[in-house]
ChimeraX commands (.cxc) that place a marker at each C-alpha (Angstrom):
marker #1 position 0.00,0.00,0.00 radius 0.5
marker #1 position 0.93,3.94,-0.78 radius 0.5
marker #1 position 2.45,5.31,2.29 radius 0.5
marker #1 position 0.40,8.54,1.52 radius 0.5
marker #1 position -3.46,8.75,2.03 radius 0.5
marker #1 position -4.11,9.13,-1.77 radius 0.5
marker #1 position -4.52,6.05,-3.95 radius 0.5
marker #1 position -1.70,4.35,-5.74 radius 0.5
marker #1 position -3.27,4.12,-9.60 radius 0.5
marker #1 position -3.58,8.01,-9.11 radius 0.5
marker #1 position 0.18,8.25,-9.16 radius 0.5
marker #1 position -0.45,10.83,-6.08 radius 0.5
marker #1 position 3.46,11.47,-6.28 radius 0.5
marker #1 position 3.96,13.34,-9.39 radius 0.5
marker #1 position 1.47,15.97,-7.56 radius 0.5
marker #1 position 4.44,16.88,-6.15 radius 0.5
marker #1 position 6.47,18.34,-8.89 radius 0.5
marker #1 position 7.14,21.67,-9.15 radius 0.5
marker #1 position 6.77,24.54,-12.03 radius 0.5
marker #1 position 9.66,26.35,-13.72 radius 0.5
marker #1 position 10.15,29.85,-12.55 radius 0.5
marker #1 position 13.30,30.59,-14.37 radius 0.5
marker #1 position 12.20,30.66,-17.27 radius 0.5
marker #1 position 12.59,29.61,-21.26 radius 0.5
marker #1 position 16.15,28.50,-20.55 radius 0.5
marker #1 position 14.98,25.84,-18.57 radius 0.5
marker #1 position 13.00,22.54,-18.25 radius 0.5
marker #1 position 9.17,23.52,-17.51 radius 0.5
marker #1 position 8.94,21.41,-14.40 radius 0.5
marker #1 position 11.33,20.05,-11.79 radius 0.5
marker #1 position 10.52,16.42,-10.26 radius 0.5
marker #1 position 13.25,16.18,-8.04 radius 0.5
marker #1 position 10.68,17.06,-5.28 radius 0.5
marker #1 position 9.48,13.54,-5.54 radius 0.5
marker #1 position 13.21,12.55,-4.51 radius 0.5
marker #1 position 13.18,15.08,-1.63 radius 0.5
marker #1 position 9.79,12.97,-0.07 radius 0.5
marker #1 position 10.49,9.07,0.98 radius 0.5
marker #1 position 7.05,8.31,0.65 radius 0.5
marker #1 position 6.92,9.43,-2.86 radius 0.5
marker #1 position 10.31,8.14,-4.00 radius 0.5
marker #1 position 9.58,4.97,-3.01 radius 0.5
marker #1 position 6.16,4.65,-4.47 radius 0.5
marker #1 position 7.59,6.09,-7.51 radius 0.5
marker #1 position 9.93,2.72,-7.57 radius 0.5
marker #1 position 7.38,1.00,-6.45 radius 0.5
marker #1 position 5.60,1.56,-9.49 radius 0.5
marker #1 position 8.36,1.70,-12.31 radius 0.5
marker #1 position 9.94,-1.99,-11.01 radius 0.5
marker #1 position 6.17,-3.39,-10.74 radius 0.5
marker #1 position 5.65,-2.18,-14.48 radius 0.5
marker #1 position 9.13,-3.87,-15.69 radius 0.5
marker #1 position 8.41,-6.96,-14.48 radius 0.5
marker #1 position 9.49,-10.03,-16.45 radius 0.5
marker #1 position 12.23,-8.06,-18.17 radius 0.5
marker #1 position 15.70,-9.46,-18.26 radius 0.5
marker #1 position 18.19,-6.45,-16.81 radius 0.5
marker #1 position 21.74,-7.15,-16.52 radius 0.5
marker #1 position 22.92,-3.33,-15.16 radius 0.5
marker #1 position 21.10,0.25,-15.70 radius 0.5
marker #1 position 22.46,2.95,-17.31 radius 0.5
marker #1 position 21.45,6.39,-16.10 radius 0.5
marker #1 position 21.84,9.61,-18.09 radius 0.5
marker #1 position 23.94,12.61,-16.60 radius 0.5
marker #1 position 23.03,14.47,-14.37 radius 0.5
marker #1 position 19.16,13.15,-12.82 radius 0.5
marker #1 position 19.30,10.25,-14.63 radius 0.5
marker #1 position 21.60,9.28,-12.36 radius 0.5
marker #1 position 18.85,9.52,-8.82 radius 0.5
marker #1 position 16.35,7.02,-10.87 radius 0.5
marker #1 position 18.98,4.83,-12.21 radius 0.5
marker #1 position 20.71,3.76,-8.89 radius 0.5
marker #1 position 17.77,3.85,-7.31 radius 0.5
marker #1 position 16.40,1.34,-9.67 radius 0.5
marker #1 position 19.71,-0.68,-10.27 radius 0.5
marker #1 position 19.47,-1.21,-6.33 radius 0.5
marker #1 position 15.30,-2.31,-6.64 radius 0.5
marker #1 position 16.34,-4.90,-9.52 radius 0.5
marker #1 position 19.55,-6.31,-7.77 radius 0.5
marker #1 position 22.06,-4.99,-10.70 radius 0.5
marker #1 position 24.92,-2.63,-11.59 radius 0.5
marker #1 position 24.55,0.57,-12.20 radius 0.5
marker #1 position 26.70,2.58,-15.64 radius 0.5
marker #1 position 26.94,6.54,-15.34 radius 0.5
marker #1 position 26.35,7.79,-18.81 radius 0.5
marker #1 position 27.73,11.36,-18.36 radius 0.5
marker #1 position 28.69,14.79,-20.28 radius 0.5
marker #1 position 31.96,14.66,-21.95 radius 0.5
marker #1 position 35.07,15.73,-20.20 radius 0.5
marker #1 position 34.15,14.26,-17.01 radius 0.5
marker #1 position 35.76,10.64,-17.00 radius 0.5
marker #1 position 38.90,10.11,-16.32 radius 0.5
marker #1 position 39.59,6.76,-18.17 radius 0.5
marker #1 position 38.89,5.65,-21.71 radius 0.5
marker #1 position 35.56,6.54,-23.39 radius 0.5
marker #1 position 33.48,6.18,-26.36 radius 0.5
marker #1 position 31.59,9.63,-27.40 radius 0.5
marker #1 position 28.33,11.00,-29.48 radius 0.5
marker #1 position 26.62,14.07,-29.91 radius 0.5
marker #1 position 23.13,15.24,-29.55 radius 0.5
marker #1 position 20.33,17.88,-29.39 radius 0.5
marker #1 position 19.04,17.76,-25.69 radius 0.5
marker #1 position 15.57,19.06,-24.90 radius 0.5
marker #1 position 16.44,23.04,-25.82 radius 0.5
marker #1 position 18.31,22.31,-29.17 radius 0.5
marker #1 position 21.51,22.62,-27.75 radius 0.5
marker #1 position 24.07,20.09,-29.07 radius 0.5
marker #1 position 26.36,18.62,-26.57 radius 0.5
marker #1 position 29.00,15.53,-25.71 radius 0.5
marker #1 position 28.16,12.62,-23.76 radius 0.5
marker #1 position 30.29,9.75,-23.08 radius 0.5
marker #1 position 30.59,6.11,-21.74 radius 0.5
marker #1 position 33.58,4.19,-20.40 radius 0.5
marker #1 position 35.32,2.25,-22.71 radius 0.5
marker #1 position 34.82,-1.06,-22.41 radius 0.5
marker #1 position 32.41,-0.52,-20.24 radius 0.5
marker #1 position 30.33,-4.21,-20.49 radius 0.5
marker #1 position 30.60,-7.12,-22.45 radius 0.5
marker #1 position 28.75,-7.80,-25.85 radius 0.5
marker #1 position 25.01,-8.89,-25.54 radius 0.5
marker #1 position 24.77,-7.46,-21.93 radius 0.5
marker #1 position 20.80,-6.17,-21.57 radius 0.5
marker #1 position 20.76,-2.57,-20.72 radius 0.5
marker #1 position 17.66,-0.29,-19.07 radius 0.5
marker #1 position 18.23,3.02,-19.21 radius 0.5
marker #1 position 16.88,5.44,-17.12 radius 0.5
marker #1 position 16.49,9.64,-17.63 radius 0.5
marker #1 position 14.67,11.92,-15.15 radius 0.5
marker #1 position 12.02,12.76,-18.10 radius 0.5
marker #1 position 11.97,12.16,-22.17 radius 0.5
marker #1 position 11.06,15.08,-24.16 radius 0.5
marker #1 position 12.37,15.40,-27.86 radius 0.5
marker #1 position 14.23,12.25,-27.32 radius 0.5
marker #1 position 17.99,13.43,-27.70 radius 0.5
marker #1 position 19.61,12.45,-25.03 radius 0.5
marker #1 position 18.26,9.32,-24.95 radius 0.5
marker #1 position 19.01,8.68,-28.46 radius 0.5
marker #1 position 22.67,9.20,-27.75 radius 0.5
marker #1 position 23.13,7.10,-24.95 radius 0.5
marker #1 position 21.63,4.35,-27.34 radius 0.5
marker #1 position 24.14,4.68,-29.36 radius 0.5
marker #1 position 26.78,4.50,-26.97 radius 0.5
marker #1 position 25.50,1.41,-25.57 radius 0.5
marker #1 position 24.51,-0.39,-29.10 radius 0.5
marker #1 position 28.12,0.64,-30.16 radius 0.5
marker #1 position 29.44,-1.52,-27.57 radius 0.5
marker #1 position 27.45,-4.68,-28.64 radius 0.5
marker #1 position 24.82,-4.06,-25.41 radius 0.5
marker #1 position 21.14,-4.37,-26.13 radius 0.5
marker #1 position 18.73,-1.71,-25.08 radius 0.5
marker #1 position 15.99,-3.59,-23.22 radius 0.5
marker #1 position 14.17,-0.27,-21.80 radius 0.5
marker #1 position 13.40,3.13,-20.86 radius 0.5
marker #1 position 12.68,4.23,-17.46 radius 0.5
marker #1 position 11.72,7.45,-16.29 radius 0.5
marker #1 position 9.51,9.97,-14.12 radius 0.5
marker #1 position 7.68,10.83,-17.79 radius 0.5
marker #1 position 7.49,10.29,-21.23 radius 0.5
marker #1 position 5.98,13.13,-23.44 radius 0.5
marker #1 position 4.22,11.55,-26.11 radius 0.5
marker #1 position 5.48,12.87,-29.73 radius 0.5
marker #1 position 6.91,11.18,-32.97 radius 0.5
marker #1 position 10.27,10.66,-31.04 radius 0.5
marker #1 position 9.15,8.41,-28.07 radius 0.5
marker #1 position 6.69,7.15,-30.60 radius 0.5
marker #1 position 9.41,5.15,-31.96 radius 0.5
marker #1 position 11.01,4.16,-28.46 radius 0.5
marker #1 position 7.62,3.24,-27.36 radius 0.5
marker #1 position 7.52,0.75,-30.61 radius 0.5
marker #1 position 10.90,-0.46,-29.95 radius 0.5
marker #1 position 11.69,-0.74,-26.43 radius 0.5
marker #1 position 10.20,-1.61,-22.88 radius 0.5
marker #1 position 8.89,2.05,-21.78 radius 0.5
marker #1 position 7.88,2.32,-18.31 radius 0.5
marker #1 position 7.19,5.95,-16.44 radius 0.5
marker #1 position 5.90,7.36,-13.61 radius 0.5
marker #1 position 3.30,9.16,-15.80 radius 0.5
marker #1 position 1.27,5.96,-17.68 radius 0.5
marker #1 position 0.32,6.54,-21.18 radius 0.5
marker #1 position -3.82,7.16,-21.18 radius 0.5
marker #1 position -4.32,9.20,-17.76 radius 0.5
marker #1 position -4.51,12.67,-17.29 radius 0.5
marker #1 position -1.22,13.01,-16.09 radius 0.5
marker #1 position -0.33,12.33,-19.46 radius 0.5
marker #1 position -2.57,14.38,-21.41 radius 0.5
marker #1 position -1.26,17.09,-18.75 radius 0.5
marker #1 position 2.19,16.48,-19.56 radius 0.5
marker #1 position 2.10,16.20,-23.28 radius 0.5
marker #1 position 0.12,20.20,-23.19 radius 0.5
marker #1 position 3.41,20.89,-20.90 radius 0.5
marker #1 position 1.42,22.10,-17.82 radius 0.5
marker #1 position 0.06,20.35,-14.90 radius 0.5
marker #1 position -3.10,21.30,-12.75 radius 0.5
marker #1 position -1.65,20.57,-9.93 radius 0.5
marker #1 position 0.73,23.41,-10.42 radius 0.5
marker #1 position -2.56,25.41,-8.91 radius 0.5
marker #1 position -2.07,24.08,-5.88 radius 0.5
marker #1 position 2.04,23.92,-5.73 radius 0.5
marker #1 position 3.71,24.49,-2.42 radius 0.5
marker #1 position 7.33,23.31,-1.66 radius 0.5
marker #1 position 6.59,22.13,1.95 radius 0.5
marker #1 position 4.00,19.67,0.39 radius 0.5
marker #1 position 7.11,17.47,-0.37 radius 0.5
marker #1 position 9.26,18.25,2.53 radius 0.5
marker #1 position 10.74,14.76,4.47 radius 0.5
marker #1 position 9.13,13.92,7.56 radius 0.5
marker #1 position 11.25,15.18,10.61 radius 0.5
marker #1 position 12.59,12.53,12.96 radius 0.5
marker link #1:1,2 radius 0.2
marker link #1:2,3 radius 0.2
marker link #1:3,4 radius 0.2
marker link #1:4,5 radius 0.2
marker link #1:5,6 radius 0.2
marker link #1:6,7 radius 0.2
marker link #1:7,8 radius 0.2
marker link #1:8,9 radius 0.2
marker link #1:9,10 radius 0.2
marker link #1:10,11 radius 0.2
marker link #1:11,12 radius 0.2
marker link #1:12,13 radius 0.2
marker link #1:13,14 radius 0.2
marker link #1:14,15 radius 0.2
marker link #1:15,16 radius 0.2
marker link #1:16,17 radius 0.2
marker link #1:17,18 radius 0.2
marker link #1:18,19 radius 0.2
marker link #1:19,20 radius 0.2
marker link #1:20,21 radius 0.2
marker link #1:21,22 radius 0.2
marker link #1:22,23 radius 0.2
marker link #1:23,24 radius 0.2
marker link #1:24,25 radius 0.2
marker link #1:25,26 radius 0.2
marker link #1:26,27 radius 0.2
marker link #1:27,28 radius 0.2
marker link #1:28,29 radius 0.2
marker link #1:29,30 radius 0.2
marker link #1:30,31 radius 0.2
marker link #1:31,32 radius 0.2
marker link #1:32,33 radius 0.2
marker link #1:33,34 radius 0.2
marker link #1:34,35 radius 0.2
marker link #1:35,36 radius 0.2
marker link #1:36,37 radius 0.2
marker link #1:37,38 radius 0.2
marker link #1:38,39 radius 0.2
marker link #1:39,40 radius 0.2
marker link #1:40,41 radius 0.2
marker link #1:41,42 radius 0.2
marker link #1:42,43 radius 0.2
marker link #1:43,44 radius 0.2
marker link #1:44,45 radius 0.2
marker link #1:45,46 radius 0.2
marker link #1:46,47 radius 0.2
marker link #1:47,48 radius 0.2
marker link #1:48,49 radius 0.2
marker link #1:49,50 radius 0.2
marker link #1:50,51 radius 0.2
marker link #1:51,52 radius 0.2
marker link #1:52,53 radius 0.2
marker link #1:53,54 radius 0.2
marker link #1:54,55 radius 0.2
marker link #1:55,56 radius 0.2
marker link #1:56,57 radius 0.2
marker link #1:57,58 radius 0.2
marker link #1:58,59 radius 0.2
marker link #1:59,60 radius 0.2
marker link #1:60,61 radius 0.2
marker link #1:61,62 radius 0.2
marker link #1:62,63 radius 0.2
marker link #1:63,64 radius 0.2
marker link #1:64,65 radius 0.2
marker link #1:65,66 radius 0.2
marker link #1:66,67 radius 0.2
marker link #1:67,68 radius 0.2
marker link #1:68,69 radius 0.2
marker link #1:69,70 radius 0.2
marker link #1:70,71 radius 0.2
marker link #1:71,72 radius 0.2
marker link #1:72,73 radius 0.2
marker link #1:73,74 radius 0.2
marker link #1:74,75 radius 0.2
marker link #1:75,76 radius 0.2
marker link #1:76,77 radius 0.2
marker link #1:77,78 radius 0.2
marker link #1:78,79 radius 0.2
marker link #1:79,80 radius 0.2
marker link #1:80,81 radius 0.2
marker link #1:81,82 radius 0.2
marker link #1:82,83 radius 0.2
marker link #1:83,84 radius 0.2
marker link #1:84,85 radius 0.2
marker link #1:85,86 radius 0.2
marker link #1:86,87 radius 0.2
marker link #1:87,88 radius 0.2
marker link #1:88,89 radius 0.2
marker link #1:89,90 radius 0.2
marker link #1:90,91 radius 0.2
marker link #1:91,92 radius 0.2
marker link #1:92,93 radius 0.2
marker link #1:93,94 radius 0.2
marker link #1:94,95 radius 0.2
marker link #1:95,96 radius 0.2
marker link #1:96,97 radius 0.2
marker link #1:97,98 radius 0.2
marker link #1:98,99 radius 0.2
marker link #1:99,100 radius 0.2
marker link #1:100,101 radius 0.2
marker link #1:101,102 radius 0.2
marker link #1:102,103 radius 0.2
marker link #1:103,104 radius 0.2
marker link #1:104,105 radius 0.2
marker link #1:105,106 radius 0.2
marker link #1:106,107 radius 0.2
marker link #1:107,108 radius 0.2
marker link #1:108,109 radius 0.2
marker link #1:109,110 radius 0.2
marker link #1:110,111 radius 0.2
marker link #1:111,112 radius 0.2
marker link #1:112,113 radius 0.2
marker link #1:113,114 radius 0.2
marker link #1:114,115 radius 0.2
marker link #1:115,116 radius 0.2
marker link #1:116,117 radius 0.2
marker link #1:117,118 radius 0.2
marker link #1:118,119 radius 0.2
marker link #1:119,120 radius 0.2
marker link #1:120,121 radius 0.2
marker link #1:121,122 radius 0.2
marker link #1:122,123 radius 0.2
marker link #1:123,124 radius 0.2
marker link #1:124,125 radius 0.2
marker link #1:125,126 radius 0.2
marker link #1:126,127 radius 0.2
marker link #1:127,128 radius 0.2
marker link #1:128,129 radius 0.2
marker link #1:129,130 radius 0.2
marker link #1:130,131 radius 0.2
marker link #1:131,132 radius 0.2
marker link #1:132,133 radius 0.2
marker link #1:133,134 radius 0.2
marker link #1:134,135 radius 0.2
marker link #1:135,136 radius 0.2
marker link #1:136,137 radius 0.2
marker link #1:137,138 radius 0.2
marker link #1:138,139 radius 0.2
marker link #1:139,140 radius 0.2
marker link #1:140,141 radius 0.2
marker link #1:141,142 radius 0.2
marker link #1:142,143 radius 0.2
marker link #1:143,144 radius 0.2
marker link #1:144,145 radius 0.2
marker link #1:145,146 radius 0.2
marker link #1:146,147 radius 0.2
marker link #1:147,148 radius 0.2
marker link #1:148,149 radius 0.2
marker link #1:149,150 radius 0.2
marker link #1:150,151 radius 0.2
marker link #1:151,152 radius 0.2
marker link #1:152,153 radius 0.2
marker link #1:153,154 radius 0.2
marker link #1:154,155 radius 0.2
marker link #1:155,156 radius 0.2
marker link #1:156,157 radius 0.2
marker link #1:157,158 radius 0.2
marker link #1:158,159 radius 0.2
marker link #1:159,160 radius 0.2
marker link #1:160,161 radius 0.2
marker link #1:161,162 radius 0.2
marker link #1:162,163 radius 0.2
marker link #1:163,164 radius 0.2
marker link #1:164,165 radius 0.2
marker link #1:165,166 radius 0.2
marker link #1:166,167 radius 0.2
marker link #1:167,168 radius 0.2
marker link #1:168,169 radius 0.2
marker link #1:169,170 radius 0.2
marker link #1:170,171 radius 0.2
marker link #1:171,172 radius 0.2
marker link #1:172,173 radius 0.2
marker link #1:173,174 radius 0.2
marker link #1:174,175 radius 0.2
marker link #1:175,176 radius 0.2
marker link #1:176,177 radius 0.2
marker link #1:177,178 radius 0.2
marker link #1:178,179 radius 0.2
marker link #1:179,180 radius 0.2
marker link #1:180,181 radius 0.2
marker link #1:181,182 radius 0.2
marker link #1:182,183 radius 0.2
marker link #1:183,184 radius 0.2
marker link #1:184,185 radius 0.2
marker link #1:185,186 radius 0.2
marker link #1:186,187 radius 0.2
marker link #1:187,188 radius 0.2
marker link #1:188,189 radius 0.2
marker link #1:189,190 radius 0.2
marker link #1:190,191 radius 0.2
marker link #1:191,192 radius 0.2
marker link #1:192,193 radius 0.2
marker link #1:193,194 radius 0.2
marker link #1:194,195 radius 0.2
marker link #1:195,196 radius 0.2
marker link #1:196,197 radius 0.2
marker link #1:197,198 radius 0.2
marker link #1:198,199 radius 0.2
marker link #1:199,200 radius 0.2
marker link #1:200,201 radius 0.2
marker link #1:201,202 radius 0.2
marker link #1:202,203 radius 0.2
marker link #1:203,204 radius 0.2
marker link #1:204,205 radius 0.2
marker link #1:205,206 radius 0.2
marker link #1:206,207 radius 0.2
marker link #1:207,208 radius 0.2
view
């Protein structure tokens, strides 16, 4: 059972999330508030490890930088390794590289370790939240380059557009926000009705 009050099929945690107010420059929401709150981070896991079930996962690979809170978090649930995927420049022993267009048409670097698994190795990847599909679409390609087989995609949300079409086709996609509910729809428009009734405390940790 949820360890909040609400319902677990409403998915009570992504409530949570908070609304830009920074502007264009950044991402239009901020989940991380579900990490802040045990109750919600768990239930969040809860949910994304109940939905992969019967998949084969030999280690995660989380994207730099939040893909990084989900992935261990979920390499730890499913009793596997977890791979840091991260922006170039930042390891300090062999890699393999690619470029893409992240979420605000930027293009950057990202990099794996090289080797950093052996060929055939089943890999879930896991990203805070899939918009246009870029990242994710070079960290395939580092792991496909390397002989390892994309088995899924794991995050908080995936927007639904032509991009994640094709993941969704292709791949195991499981998310926090499930593909039919209003969370969805809400996400897809970019805008959330719970931001209405946003306030950071609603997501502080209980105090010991």
């Amino acid at each position: 059972m949820s360890r909040n009050k609400g319902p677990r099929d409403d998915r009570w945690y992504l409530s949570l999330m908070a609304p830009n107010t920074k502007g264009p420059k950044f991402a239009w929401l901020d989940p991380t508030s579900i990490y802040i709150n045990g109750a919600a981070f768990h239930d969040l896991l809860d949910d994304l490890v109940a939905d992969l079930h019967g998949l084969t996962v030999d280690v995660v690979g989380g994207l730099d930088a939040m893909g990084f809170v989900l992935g261990s978090a979920l390499a730890t649930r499913l009793g596997v390794g977890f791979l840091p995927i991260r922006k170039a420049g930042k390891l300090c022993v062999d890699t393999d590289k690619v470029s893409f267009s992240n979420y605000s048409g930027r293009t950057q670097d990202m990099e794996m370790r090289l080797p950093a698994f052996g060929p055939g190795t089943k890999v879930l990847l896991a990203d805070q939240w899939v918009e246009t599909g870029g990242t994710m679409d070079g960290a395939i390609r580092l792991v496909e380059r390397q002989g390892g087989a994309v088995v899924g995609l794991a995050a908080v949300a995936i927007e639904e557009n032509a991009a994640t079409d094709v993941y969704r086709a292709r791949y195991r996609c499981v998310s926090g926000v499930v593909q039919g509910s209003r969370w969805q729809t809400e996400c897809n428009a970019q805008r959330l009705e719970s931001f209405t009734r946003y306030r950071p405390e609603l997501a502080f940790p209980a105090i010991r």
